[in-house]
Residue frames as a rotation matrix with the C-alpha (Angstrom) as fourth column:
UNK 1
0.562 0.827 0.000 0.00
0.827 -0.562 0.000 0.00
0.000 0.000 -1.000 0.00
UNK 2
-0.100 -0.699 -0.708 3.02
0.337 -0.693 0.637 2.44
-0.936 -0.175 0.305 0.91
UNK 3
-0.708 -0.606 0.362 4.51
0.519 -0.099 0.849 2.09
-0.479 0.789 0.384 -2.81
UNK 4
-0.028 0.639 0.769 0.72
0.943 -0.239 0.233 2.79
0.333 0.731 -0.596 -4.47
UNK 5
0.682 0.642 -0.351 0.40
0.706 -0.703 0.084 5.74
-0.193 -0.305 -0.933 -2.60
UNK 6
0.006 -0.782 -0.624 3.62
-0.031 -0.623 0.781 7.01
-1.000 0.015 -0.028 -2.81
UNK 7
-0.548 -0.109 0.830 2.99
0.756 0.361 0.546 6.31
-0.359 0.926 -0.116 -6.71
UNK 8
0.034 0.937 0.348 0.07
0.993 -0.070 0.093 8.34
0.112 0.343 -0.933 -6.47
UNK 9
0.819 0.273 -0.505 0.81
0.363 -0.927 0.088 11.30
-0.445 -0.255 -0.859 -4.83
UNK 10
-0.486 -0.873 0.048 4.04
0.247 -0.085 0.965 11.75
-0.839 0.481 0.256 -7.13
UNK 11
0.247 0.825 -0.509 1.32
-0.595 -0.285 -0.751 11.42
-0.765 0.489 0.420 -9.99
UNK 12
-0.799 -0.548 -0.246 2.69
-0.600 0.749 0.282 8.41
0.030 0.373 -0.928 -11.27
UNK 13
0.100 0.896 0.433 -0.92
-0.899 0.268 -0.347 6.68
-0.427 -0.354 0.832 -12.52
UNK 14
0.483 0.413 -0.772 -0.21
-0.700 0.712 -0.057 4.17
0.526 0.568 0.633 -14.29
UNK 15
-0.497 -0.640 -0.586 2.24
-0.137 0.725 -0.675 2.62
0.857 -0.255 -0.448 -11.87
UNK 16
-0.744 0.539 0.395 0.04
-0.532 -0.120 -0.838 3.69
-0.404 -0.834 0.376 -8.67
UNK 17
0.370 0.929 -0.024 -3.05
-0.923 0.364 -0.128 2.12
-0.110 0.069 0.992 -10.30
UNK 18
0.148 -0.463 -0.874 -0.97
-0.109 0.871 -0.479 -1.18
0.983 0.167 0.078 -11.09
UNK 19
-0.831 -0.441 0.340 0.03
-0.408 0.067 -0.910 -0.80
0.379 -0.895 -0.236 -7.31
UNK 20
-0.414 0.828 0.378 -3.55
-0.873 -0.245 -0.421 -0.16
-0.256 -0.505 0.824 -6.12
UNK 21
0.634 0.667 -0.390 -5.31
-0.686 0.719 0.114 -3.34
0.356 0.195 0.914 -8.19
UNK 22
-0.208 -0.522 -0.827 -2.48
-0.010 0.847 -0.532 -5.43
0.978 -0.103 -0.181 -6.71
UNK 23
-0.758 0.412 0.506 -3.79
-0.633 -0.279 -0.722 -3.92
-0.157 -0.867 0.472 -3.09
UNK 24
0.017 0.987 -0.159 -7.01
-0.977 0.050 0.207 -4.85
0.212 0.152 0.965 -4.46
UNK 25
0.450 0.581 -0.678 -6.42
-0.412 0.809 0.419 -8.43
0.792 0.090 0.604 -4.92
UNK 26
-0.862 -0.434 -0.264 -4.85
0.126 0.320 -0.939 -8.58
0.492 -0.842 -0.221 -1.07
UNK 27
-0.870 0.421 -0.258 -6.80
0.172 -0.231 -0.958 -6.77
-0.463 -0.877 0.129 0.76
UNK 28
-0.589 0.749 0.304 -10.66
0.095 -0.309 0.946 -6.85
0.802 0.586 0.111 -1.81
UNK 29
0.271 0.769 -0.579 -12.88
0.961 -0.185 0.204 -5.92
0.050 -0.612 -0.790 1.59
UNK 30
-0.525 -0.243 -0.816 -10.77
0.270 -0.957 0.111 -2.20
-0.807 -0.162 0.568 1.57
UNK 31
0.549 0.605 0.577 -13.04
0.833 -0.345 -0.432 0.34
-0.062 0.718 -0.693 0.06
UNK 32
0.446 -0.706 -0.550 -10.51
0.002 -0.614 0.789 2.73
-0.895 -0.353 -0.272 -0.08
UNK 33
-0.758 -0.431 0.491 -8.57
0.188 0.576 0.796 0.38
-0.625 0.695 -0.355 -2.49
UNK 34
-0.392 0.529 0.752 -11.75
0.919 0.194 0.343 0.02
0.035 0.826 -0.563 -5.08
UNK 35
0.764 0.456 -0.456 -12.53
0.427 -0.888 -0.172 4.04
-0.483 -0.063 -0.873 -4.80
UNK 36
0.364 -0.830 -0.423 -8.83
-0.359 -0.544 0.758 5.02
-0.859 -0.124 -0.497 -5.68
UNK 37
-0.328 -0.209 0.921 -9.10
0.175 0.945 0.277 2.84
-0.928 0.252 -0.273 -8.20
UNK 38
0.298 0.723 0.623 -12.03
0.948 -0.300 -0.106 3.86
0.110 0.622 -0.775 -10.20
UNK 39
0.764 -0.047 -0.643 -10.71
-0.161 -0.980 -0.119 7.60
-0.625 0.194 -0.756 -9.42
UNK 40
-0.281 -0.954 0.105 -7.50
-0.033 0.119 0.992 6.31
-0.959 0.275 -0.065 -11.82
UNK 41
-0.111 0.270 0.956 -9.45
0.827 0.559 -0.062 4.60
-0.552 0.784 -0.286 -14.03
UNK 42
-0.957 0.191 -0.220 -11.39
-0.278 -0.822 0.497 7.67
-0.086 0.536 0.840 -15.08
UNK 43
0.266 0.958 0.111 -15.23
-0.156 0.156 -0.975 7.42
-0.951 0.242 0.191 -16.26
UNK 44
0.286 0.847 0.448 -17.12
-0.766 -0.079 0.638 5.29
0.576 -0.526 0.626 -16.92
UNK 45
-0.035 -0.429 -0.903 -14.97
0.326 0.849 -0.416 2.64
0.945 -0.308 0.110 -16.18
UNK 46
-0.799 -0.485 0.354 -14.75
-0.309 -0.173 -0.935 3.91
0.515 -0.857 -0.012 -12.86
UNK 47
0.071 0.959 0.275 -18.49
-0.878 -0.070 0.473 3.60
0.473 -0.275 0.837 -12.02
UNK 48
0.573 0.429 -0.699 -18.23
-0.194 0.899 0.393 -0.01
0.796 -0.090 0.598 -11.04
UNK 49
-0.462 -0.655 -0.599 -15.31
0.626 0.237 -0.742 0.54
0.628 -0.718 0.301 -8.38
UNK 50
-0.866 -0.007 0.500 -16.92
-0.288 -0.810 -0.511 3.01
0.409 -0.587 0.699 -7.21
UNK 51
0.367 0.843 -0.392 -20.46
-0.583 0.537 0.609 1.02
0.724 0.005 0.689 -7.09
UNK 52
0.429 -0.031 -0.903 -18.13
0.406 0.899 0.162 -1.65
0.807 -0.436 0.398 -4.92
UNK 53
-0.667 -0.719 0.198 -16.19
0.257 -0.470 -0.844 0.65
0.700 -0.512 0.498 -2.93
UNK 54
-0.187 0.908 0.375 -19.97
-0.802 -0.361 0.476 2.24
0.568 -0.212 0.796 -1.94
UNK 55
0.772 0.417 -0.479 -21.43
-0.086 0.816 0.572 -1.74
0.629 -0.400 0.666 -1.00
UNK 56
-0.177 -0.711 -0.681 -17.80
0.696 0.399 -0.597 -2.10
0.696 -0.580 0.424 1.29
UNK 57
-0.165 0.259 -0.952 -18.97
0.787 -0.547 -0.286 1.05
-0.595 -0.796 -0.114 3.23
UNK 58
0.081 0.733 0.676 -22.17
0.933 -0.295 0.208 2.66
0.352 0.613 -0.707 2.38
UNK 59
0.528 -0.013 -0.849 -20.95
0.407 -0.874 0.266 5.83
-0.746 -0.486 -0.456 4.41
UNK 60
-0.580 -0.746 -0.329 -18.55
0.264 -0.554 0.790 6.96
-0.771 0.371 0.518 1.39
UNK 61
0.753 0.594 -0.282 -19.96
0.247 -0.653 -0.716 9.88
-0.609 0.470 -0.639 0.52
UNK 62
-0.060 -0.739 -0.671 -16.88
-0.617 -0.501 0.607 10.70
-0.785 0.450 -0.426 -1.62
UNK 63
-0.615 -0.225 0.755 -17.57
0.174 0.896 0.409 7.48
-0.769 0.383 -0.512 -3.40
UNK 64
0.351 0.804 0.480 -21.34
0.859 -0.073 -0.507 8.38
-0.373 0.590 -0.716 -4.70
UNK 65
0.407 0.319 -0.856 -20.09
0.018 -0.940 -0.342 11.84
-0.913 0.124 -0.388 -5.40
UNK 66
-0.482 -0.842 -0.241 -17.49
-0.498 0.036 0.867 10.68
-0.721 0.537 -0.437 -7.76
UNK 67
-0.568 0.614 0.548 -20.06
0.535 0.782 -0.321 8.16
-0.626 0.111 -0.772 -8.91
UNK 68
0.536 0.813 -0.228 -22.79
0.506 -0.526 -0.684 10.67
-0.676 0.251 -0.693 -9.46
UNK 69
0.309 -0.325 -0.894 -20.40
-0.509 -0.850 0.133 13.07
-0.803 0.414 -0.428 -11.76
UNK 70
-0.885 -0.278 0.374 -19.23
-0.055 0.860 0.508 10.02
-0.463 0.429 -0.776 -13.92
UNK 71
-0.196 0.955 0.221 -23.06
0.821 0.283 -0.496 9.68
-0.536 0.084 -0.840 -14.71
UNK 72
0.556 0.206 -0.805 -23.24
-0.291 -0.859 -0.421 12.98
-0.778 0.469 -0.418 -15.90
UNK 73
-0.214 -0.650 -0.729 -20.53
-0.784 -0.331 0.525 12.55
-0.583 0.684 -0.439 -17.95
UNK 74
-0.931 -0.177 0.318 -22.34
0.014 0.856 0.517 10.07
-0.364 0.486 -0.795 -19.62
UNK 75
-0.487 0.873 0.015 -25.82
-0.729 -0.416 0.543 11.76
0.480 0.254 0.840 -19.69
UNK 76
0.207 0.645 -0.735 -27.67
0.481 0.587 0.651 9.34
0.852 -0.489 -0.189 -17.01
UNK 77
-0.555 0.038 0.831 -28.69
-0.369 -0.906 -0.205 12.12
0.746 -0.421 0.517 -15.18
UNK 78
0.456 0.879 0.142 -31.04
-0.472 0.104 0.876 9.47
0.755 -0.466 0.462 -13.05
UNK 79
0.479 -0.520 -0.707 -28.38
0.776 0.628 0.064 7.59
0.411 -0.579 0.704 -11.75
UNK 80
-0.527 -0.746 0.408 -26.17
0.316 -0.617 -0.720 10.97
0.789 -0.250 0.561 -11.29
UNK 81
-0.170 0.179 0.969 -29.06
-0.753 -0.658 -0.011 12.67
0.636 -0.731 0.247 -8.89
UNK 82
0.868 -0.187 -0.461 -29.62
0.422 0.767 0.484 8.80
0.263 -0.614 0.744 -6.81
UNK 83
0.141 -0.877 -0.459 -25.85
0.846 0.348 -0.405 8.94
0.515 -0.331 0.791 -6.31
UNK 84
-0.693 -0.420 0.587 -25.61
-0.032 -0.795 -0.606 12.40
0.721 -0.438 0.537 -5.11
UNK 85
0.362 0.557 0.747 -28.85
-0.817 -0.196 0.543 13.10
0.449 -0.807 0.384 -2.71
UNK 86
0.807 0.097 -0.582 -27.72
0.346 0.721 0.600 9.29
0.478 -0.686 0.549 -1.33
UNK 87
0.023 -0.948 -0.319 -24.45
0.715 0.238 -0.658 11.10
0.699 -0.213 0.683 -0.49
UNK 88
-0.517 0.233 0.823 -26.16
-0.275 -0.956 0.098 13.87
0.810 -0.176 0.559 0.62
UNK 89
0.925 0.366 -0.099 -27.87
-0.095 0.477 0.874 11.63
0.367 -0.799 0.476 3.75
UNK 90
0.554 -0.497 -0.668 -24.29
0.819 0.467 0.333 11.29
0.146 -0.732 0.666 4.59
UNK 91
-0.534 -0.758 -0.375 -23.05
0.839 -0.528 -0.128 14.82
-0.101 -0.383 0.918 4.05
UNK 92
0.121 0.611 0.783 -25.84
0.944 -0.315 0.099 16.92
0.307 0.727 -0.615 3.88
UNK 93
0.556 -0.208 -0.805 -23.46
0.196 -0.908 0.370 20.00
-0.808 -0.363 -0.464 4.97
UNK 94
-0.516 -0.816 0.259 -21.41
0.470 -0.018 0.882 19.38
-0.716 0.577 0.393 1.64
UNK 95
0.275 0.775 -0.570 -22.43
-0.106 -0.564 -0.819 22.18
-0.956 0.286 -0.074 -0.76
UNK 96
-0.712 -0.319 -0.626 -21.04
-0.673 0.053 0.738 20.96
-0.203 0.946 -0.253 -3.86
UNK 97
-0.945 0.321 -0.061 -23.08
0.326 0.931 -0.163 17.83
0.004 -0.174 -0.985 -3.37
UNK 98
-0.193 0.888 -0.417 -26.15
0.558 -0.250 -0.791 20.56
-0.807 -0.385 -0.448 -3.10
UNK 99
-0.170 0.100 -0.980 -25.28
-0.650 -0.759 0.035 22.57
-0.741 0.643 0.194 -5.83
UNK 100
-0.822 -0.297 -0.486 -25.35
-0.563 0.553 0.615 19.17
0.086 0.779 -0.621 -7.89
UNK 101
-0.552 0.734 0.396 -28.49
0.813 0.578 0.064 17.97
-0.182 0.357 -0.916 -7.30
UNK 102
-0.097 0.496 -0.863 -29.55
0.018 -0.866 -0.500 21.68
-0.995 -0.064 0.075 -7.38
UNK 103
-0.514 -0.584 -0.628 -28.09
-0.568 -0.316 0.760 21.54
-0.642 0.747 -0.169 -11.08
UNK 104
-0.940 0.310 0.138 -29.67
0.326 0.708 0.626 18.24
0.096 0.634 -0.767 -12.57
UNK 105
-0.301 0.903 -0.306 -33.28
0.770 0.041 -0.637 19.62
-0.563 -0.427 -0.707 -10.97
UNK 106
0.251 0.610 -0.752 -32.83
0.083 -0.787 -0.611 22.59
-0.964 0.091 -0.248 -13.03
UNK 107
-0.720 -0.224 -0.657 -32.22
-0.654 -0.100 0.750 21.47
-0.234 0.969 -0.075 -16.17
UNK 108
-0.898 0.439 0.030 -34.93
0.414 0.820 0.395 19.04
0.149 0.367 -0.918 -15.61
UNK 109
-0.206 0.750 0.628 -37.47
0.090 -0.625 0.776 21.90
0.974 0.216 0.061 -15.42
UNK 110
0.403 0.322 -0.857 -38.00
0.767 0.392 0.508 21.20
0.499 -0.862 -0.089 -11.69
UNK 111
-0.269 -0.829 0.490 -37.15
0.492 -0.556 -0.670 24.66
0.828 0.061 0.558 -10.47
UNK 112
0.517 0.670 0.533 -39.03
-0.443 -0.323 0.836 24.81
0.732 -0.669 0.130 -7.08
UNK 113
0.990 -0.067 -0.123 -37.11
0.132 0.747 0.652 21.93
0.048 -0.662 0.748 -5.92
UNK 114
0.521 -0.850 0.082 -34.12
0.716 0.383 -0.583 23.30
0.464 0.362 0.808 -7.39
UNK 115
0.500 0.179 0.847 -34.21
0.071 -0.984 0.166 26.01
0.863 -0.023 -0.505 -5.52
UNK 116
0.808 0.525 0.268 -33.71
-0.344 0.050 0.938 24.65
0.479 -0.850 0.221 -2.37
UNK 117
0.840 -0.515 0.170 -30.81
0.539 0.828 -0.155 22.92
-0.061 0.222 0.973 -3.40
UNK 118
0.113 -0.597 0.794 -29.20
0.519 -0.646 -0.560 26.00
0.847 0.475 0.236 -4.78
UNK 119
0.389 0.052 0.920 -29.92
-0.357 -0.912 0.203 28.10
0.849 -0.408 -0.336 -1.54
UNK 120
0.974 -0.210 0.086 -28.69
0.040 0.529 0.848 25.59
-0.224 -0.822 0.524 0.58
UNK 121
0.568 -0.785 0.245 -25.70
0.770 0.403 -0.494 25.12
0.289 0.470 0.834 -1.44
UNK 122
0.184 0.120 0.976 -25.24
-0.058 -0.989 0.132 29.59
0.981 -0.081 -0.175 -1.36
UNK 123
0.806 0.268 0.528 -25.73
-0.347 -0.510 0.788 29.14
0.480 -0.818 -0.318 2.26
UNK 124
0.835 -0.551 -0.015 -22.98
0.531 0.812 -0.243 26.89
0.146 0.195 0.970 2.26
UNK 125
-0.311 -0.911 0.270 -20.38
0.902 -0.194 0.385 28.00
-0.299 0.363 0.883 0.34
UNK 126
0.611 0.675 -0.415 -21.27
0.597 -0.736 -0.319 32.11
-0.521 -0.053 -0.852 0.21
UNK 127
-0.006 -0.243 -0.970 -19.24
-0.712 -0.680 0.175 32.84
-0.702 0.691 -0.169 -2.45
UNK 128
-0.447 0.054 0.893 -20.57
0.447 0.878 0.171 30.10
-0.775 0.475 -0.417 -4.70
UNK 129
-0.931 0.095 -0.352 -20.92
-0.361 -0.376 0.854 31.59
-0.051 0.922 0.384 -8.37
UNK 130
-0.862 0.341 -0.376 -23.00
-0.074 0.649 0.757 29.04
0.502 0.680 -0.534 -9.68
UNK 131
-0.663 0.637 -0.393 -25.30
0.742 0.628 -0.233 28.54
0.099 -0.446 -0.890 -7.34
UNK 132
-0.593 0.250 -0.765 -26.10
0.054 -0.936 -0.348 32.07
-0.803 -0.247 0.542 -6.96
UNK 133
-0.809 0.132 -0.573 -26.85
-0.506 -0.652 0.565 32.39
-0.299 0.747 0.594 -10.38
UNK 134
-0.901 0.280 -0.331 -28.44
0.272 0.960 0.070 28.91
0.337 -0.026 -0.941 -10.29
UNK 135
-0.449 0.524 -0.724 -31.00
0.588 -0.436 -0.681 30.83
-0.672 -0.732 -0.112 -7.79
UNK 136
-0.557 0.206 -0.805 -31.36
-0.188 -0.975 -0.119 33.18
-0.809 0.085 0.581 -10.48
UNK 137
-0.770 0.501 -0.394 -32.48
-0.299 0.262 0.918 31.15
0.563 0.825 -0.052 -13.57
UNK 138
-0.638 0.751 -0.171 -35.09
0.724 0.660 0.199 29.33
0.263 0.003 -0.965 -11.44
UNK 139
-0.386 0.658 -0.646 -36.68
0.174 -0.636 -0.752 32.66
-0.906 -0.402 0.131 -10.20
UNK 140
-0.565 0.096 -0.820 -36.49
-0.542 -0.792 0.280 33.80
-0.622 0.602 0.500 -13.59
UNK 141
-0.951 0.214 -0.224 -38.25
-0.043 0.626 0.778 30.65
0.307 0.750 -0.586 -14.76
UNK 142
-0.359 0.734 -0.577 -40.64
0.930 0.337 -0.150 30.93
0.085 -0.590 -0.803 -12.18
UNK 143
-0.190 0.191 0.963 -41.22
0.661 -0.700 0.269 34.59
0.726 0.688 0.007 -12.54
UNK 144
0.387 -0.455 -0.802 -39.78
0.823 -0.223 0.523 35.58
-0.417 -0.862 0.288 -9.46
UNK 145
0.527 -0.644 0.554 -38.53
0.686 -0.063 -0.725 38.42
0.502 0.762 0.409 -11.34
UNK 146
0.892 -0.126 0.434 -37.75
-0.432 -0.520 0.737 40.43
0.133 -0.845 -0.518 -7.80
UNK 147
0.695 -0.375 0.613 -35.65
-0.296 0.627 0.720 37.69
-0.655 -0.682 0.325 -6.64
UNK 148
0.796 -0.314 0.517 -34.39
0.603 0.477 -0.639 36.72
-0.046 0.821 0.569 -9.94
UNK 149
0.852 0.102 0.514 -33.05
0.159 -0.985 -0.068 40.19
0.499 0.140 -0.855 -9.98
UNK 150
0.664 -0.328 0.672 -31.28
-0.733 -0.461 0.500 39.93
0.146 -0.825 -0.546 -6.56
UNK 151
0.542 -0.518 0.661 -29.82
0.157 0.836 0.526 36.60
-0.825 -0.181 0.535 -7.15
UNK 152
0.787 -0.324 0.525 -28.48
0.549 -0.023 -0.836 37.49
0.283 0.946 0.160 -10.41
UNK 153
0.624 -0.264 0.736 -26.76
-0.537 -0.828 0.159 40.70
0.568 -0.494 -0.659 -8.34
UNK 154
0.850 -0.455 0.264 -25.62
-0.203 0.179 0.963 38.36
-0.486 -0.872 0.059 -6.03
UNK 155
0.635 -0.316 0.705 -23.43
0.503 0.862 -0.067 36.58
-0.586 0.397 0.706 -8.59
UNK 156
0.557 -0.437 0.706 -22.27
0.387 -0.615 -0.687 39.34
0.734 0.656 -0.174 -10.29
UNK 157
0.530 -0.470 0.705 -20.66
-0.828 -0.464 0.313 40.46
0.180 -0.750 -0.636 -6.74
UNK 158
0.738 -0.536 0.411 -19.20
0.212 0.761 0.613 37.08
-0.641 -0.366 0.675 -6.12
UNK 159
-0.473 -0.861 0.189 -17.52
0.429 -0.038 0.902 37.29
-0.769 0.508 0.387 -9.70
UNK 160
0.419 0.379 -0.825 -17.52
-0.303 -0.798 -0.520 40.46
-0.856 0.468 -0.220 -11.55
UNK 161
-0.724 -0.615 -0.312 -14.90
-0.515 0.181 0.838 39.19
-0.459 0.767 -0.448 -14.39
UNK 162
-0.809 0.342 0.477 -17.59
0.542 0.747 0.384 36.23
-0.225 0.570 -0.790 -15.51
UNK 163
-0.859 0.402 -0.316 -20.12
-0.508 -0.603 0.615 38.05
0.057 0.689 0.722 -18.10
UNK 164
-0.730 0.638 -0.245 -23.18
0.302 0.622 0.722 35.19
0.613 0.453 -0.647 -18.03
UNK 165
-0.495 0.444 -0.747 -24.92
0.816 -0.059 -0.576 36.73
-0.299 -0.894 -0.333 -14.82
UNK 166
-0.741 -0.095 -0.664 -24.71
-0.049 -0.980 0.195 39.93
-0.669 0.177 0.722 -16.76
UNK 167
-0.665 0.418 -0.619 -26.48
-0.662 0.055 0.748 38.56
0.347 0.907 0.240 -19.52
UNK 168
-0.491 0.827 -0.274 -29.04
0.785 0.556 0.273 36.62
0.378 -0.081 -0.922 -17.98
UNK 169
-0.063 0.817 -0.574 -29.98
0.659 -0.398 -0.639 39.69
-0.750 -0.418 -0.513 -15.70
UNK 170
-0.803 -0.074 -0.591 -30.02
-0.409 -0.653 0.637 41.73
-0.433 0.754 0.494 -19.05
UNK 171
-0.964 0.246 -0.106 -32.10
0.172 0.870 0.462 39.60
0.205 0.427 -0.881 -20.35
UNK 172
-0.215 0.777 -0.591 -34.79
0.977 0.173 -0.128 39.69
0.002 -0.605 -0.796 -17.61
UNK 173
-0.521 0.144 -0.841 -34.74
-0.278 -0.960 0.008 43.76
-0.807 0.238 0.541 -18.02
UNK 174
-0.858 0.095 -0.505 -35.40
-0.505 -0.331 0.797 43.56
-0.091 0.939 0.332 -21.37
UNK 175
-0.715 0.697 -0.052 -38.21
0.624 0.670 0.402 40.77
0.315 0.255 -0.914 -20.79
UNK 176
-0.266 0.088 -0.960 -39.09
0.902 -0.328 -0.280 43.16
-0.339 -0.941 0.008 -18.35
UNK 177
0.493 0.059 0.868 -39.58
0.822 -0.359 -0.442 45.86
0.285 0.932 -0.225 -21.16
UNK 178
0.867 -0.280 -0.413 -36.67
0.090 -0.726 0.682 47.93
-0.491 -0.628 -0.604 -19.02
UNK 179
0.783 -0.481 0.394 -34.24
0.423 -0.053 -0.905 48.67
0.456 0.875 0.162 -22.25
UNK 180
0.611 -0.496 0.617 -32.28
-0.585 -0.808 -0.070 50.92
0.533 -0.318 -0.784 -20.21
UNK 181
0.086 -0.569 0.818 -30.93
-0.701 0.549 0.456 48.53
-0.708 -0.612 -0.352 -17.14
UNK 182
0.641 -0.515 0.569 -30.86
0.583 0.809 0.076 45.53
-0.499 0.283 0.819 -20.19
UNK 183
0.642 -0.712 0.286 -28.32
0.410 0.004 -0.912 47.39
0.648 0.703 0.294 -22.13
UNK 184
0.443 -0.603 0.663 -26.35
-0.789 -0.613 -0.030 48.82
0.425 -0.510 -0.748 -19.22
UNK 185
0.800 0.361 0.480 -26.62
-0.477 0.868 0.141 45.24
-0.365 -0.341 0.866 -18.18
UNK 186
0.969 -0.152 0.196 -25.16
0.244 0.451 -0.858 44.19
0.042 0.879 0.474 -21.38
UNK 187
0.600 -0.773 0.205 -21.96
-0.436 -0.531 -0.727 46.82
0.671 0.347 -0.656 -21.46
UNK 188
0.111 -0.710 0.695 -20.63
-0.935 0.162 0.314 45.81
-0.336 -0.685 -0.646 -18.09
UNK 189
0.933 0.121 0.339 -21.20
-0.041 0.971 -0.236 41.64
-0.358 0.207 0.911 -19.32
UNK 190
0.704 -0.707 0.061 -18.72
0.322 0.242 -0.916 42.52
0.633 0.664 0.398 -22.16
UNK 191
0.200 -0.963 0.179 -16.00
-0.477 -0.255 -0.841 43.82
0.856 0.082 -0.511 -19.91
UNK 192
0.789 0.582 -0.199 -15.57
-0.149 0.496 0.856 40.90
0.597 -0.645 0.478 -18.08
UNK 193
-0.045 -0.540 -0.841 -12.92
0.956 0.221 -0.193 41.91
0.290 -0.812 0.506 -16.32
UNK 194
0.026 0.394 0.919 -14.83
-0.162 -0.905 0.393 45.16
0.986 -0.159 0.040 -15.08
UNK 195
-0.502 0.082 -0.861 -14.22
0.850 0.233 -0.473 44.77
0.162 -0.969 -0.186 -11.29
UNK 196
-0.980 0.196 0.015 -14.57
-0.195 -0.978 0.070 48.80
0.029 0.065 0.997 -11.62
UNK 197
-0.465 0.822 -0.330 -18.33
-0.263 0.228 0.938 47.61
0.845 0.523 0.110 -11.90
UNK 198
-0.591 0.107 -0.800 -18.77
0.651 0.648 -0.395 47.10
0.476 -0.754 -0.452 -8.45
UNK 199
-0.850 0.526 0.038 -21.77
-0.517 -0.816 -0.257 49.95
-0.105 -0.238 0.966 -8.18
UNK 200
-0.139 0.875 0.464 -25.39
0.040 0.473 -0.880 48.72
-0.989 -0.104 -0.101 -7.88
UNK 201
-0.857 -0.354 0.375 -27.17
0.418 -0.048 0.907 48.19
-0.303 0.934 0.189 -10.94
């Protein structure tokens, strides 16, 4: 076990994963071993170490998360939100792990539930981009357009440099028939490294 790890944390994978499946076929009850694995492997191969690592001790929440994101990257978004909310019973202070099932709910139109997800996540980690903005599309889907507003704002304070917050809350002006704030909206977006932008909008 020394040699894999010391393989690994050098970044030597291909010898550390050779190390690790020889671990494996000492010690196959170590879920450690069949997690560290599947993180080598890569997706999707990994899915199945990580599937055993999970059944050797159902407490590794690091296991389903890794799990769940694999899924995505394969577009089986049902298996990705299973694997996360089950990790979420074991870490349900971990706001990545919120902002990801926040994510899959709101592309799946579900933007009441995603909400919750997102603001938990926000409450979390309070200088989470994504989620912030996350907060904003579902108001803005839900015609919240108060809230939409203020979550959009938030995001643009977290990070002034990234331009999509701009342009979504442009957007919502302009749905909003408020031409003025969507093109003032619009000017700061393009200079997306406008910290200097740090007045109200």
């Amino acid at each position: 076990m020394d040699l894999a790890y010391k393989n690994f944390d050098s970044g030597n994978k291909k010898d550390a994963l050779a190390a690790f499946i020889k671990a494996r076929d000492i010690r196959p009850s170590n879920a450690e071993v069949h997690y560290t694995i599947g993180y080598l492997l890569g997706c999707p191969e990994s899915i199945e170490h990580y599937k055993k690592a999970i059944e050797l001790n159902y407490a590794f929440d690091g296991a389903f998360l890794n799990m769940g994101i694999c899924y995505e990257k394969v577009n089986d978004v049902e298996n990705a939100l299973i694997a996360y909310k089950e990790a979420l019973k074991i870490d349900p202070n971990n706001s990545k792990l919120q902002y990801k099932v926040g994510y899959i709910l709101l592309y799946a139109g579900e933007h009441k539930k995603s909400l919750i997800y997102n603001a938990k996540a926000l409450e979390l980690q309070p200088n989470d981009y994504d989620a912030a903005l996350n907060i904003g599309i579902n108001h803005h889907k839900l015609k919240n357009n108060k809230l939409a507003i203020g979550a959009y704002k938030e995001a643009v304070k977290i990070k002034p440099e990234i331009s999509r917050a701009y342009i979504s809350l442009a957007a919502l002006y302009f749905q909003m028939g408020n031409n003025d704030l969507g093109l003032k909206a619009i000017r700061r977006g393009n200079n997306q490294w406008g910290h200097q932008w740090g007045q109200s909008l």
